[in-house]
C-alpha positions in Angstrom: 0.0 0.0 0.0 1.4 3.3 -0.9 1.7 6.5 1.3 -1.3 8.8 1.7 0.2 12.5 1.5 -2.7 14.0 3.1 -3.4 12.0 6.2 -0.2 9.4 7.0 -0.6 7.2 9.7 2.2 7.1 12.9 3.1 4.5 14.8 2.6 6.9 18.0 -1.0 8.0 16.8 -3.7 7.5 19.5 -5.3 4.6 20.2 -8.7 3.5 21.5 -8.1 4.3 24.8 -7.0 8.0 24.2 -9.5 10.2 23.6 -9.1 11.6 20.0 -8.1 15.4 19.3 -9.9 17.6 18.1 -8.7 19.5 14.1 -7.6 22.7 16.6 -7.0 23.1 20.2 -6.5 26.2 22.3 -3.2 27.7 22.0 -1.8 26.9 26.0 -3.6 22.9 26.0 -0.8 21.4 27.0 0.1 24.1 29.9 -2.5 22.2 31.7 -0.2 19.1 32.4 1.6 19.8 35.7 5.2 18.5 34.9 4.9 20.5 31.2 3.9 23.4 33.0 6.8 23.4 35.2 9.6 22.4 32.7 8.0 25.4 30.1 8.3 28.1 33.0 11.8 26.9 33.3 12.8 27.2 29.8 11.4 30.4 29.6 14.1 31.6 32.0 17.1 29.4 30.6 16.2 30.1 27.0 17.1 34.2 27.7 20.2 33.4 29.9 21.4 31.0 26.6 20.6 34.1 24.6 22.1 36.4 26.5 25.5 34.2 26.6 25.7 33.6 22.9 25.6 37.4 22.6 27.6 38.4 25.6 30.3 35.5 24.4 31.0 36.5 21.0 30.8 39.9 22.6 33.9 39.0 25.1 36.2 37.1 22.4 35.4 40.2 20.2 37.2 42.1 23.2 39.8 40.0 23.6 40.8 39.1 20.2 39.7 42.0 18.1 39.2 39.1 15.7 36.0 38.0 13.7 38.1 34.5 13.5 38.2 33.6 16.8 34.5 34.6 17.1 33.8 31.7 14.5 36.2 29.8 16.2 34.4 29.6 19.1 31.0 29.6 17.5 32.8 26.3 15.7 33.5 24.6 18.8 30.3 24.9 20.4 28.5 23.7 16.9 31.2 21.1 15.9 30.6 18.3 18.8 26.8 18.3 17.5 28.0 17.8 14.0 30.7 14.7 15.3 28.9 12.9 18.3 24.8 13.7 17.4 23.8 10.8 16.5 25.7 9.4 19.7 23.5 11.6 21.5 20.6 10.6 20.5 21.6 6.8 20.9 22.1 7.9 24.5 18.7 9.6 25.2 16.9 6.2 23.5 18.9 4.0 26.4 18.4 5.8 29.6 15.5 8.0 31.7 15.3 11.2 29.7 14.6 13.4 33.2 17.3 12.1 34.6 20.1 13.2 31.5 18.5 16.5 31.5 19.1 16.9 35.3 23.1 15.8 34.7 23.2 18.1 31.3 22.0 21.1 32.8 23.6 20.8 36.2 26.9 20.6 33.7 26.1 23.6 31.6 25.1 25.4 34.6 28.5 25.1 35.9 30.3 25.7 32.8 28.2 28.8 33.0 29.5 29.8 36.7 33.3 28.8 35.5 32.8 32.1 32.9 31.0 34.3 35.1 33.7 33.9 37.5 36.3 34.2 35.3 35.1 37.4 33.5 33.6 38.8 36.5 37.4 38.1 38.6 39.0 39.7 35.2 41.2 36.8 34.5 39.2 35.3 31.2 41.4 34.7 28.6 40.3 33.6 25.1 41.8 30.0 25.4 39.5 29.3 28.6 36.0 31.0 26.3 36.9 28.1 23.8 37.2 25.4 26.2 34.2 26.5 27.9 32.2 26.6 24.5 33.6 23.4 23.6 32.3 21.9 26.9 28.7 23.2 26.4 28.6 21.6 23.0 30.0 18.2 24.3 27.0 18.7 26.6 24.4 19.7 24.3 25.3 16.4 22.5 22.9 14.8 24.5 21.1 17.5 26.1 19.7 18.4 22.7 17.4 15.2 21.8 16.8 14.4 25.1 15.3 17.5 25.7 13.5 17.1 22.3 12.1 13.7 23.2 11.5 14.4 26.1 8.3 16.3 25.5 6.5 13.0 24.7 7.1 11.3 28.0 5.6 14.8 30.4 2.1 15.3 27.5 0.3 12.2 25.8 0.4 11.8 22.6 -2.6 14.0 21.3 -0.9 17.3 23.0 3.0 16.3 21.8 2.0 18.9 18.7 0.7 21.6 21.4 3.7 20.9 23.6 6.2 21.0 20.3 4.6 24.6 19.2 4.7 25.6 22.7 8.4 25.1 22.8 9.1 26.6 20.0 7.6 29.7 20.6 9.5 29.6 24.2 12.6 29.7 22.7 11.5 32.2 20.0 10.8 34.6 23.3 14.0 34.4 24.8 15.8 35.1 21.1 13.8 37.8 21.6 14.4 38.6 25.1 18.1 37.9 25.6 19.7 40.0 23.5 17.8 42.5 24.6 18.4 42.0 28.2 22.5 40.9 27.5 22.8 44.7 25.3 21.3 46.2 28.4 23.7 44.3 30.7 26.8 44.5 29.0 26.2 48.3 28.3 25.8 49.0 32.0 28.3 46.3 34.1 29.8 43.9 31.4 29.7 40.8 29.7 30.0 39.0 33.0 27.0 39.7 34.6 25.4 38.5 31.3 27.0 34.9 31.8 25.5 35.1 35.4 22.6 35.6 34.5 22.8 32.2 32.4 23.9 30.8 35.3 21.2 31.6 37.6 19.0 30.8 35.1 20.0 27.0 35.1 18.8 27.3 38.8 14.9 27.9 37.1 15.1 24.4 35.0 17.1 21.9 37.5 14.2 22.5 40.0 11.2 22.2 37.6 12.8 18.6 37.0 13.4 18.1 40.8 9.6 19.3 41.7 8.4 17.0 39.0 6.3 13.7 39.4 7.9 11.3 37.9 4.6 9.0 38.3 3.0 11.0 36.0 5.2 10.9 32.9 4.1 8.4 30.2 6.4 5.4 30.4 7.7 4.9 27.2 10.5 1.6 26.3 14.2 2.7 26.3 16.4 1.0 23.4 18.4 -2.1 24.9 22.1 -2.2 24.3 23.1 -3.8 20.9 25.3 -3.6 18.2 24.4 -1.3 14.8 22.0 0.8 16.8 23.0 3.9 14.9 22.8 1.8 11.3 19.2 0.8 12.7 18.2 4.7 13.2 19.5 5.6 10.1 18.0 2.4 7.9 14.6 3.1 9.9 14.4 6.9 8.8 15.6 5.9 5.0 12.6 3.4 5.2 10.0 5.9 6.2 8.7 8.6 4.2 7.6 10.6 6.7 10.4 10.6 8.3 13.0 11.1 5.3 11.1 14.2 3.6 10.8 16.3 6.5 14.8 16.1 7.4 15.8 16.4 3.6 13.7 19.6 3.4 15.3 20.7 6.9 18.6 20.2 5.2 17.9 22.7 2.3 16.0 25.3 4.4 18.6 25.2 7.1 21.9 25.5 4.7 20.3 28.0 2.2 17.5 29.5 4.1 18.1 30.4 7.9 21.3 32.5 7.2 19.9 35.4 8.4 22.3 36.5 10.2 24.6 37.2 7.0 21.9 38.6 4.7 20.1 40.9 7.2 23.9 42.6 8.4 24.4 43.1 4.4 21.1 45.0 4.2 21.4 46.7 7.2 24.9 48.4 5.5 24.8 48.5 2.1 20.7 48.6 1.2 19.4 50.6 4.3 22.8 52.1 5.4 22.4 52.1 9.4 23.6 50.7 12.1 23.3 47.8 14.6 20.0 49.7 15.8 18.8 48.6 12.5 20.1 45.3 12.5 18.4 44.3 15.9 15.0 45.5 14.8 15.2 43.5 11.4 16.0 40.4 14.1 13.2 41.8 15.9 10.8 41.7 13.6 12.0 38.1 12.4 11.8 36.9 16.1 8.4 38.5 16.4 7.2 36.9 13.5 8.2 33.9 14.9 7.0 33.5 18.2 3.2 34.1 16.1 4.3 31.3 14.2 5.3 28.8 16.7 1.7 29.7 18.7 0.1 28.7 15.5 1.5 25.8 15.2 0.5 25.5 18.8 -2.9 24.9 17.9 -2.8 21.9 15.5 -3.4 19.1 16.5 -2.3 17.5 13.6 -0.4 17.5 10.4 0.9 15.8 7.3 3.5 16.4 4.5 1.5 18.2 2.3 0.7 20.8 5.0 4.8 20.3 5.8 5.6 20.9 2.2 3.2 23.8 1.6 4.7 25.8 4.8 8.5 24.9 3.3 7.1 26.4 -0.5 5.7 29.3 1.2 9.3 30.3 3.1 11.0 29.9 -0.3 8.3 32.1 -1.7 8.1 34.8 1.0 12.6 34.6 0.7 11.7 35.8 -2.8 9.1 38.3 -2.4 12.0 39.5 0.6 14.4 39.8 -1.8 12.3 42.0 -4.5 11.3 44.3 -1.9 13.5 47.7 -1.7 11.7 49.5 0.7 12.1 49.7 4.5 8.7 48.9 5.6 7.5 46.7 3.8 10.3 44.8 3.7 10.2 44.9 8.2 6.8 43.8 7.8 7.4 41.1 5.4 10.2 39.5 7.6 7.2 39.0 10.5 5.6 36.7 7.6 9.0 35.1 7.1 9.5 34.5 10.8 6.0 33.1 11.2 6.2 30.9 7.9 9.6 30.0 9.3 9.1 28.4 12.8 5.5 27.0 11.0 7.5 24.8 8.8 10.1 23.9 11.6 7.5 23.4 14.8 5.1 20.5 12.5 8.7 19.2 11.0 9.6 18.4 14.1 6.6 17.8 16.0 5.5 15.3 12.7 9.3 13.5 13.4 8.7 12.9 17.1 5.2 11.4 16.7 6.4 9.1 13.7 8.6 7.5 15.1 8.8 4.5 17.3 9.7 5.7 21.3 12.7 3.2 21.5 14.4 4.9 18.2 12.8 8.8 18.9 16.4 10.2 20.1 18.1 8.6 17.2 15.8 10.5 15.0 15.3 13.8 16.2 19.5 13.5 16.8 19.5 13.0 13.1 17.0 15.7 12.5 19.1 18.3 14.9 21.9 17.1 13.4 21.3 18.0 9.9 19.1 20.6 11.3 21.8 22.5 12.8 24.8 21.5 10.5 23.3 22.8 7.0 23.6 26.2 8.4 27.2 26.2 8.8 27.7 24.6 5.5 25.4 27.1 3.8 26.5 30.1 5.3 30.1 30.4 3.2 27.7 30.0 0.4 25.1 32.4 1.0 27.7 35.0 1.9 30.0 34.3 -1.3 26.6 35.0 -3.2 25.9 38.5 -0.8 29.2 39.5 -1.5 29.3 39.1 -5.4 26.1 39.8 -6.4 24.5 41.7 -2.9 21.8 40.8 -0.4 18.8 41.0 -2.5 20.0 38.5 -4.7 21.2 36.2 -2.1 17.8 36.0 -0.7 16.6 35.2 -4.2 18.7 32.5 -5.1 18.0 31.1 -1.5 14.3 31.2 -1.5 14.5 29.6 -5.0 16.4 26.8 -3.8 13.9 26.2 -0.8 11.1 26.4 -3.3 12.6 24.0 -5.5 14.0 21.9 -2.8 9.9 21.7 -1.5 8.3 21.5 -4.9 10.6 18.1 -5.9 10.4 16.4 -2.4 6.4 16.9 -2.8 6.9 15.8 -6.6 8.6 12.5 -5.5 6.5 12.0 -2.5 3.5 12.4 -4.7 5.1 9.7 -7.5 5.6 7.2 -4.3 1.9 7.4 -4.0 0.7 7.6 -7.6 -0.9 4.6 -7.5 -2.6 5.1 -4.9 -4.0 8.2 -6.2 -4.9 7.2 -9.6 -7.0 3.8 -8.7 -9.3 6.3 -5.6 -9.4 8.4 -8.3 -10.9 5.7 -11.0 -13.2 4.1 -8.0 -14.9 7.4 -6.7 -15.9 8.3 -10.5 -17.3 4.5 -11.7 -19.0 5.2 -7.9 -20.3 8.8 -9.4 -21.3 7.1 -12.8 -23.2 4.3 -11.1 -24.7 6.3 -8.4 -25.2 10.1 -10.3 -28.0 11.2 -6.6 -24.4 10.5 -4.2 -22.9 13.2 -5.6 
């Protein structure tokens, strides 16, 4: 039997005994589950410190160095473990209790946090120690990263892991908004170091909303058991499931080509709008606005499907384009809020339809695999994208990028669609013999 674009079955779908969900839900459903509640008011404080210390970090080395290249350098080190050891990560958070590897990844972050505070604040940092440290908090996220993503099924049953997902995204969306903010202010006033402990308190607000917790009332799901070529069986599994496969390839394209922001928007911020970093923040603004809408939409689904995935995906390559032929200033800031929104759309039900399609012993291998490729297009794309900004300018850039994402959505729905052509064709030839046999049905 072929696959059914519109309406694919997962293996995590509810069953008899679960009541089933309704087309839309409010916006907050899955605030009402007591351990989601907790861990959600906890990120919302630990997603602004980990803004504020991405900014207040490149900020320091910047003032060390006086070098863009040790900036990337330690942007590198933090990305690179992700991109070496991921899918060891996510082997990791299949095998053991997930609450309990978030409680030893955060208490380690957290300290690696207090180890920079104390160092800037003592003025004794040097740029050596900033690289270690960042290297640390990427060994960590390793497995923090798809444990926390997988995690979200074991605190919410299965008809609120969409809610939950769209929820989370929209957290993190606020503190992108938030920290920044809050980490200019701060570094402005006292200095980068208060900024890192800040972060550090903040880890304070997640390790107790694990610790206050009922572990009685998380769903129990089966942990992988040790055995050799678990990795080859997460990657065969995803290769073997459509609904798997076509969300991550479309994350690869849309996160190498498309979520370079950071290099377009700093082009047009100089050469098409000629400002400053005022500028640049409110274009991020805007975007991060844009997004947090987004995310709170996709809050309210309770379920989704690869056309609706491949739909969002064509529309960010669309509105990259429309972004790109736009030469004013206000429409274009208005027209990033669409590209936020359309943005974290496509990434919330990517991931939230990835999570709920897969089987719970092999979810961490998966969403490691997603993250993985998630995260490490961008680093790959981004000598790309700014090779094109830099020879041809900005606007062009975000042509050629949208196209691709266009493209790249427009042939994964095209080979989807031929995988279930058969399917198609004969429900096709059976409802109109139906319609010719009985004309008063129709």
């Amino acid at each position: 039997m072929s696959q059914d674009l519109t309406n694919a079955p997962t293996p995590t779908s509810a069953t008899a005994g679960e009541p089933a969900a309704p087309a839309r839900m409010g916006t907050f459903a899955a605030l009402r589950v007591r351990n989601y509640r907790l861990f959600f008011a906890g990120q919302i404080v630990s997603n602004t410190g980990t803004w504020m210390q991405r900014i207040a970090q490149d900020w320091l080395v910047l003032e060390l160095t006086h070098s863009p290249l040790a900036v990337g350098i330690t942007t590198a080190l933090q990305f690179l473990p992700m991109l070496v050891f991921g899918l060891w990560g996510g082997l990791i958070a299949d095998r053991y209790p997930k609450r309990r590897l978030l409680l030893l990844t955060q208490s380690s972050m957290g300290v690696l946090a207090v180890l920079l505070a104390g160092l800037t604040l003592a003025g004794v940092v040097q740029v050596w120690q900033v690289y270690l440290i960042a290297l640390g908090l990427g060994l960590a996220t390793v497995v923090d990263n798809p444990t926390r993503q997988t995690f979200v099924n074991e605190m919410v049953p299965t008809h609120l892991v969409r809610n939950a997902v769209g929820l989370n995204s929209g957290n993190f969306q606020l503190g992108r908004m938030l920290g920044p903010a809050v980490a200019g202010v701060l570094i402005a006033a006292v200095g980068t170091g208060w900024a890192f402990a800040f972060n550090a308190a903040s880890f304070a607000a997640v390790l107790t909303a694990l610790l206050l917790m009922r572990p009685a009332e998380l769903q129990h799901l089966p942990h992988a058991d040790r055995a050799p070529g678990q990795l080859r069986e997460g990657l065969r599994y995803v290769r073997s499931n459509p609904i798997l496969l076509w969300p991550i390839v479309l994350v690869f394209f849309i996160g190498t080509f498309g979520y370079n922001f950071a290099i377009i928007l700093s082009a047009y911020t100089q050469n098409i709008f000629q400002s400053g970093a005022d500028l640049y923040g409110l274009l991020n603004t805007a975007m991060a606005a844009g997004s947090v809408v987004g995310a709170l939409f996709a809050a309210r689904r309770t379920s989704a499907n690869l056309a609706v995935l491949f739909l969002a995906a064509g529309s960010f390559g669309l509105g990259l384009i429309v972004l790109g032929l736009t030469p004013w200033f206000w429409p274009f800031l208005l027209l990033l809020v669409v590209v936020g929104f359309v943005s974290v759309t496509f990434n919330t039900l990517g991931n939230a339809t990835v999570q709920l399609s897969s089987e719970p012993e092999l979810r961490g291998r998966v969403m490691s695999l997603y993250m993985l490729v998630f995260m490490g297009g961008t680093p790959i794309g981004a000598p790309i994208v700014g090779a094109i900004t830099q020879q041809w300018g900005a606007p062009a850039a975000l042509i050629i990028s949208g196209l691709i994402c266009l493209l790249a959505a427009a042939g994964a729905a095209a080979f989807a669609a031929h995988s279930a052509g058969v399917s198609v064709r004969t429900d096709l030839a059976a409802r109109v013999r139906r319609l010719v046999a009985h004309p008063h049905r129709a």
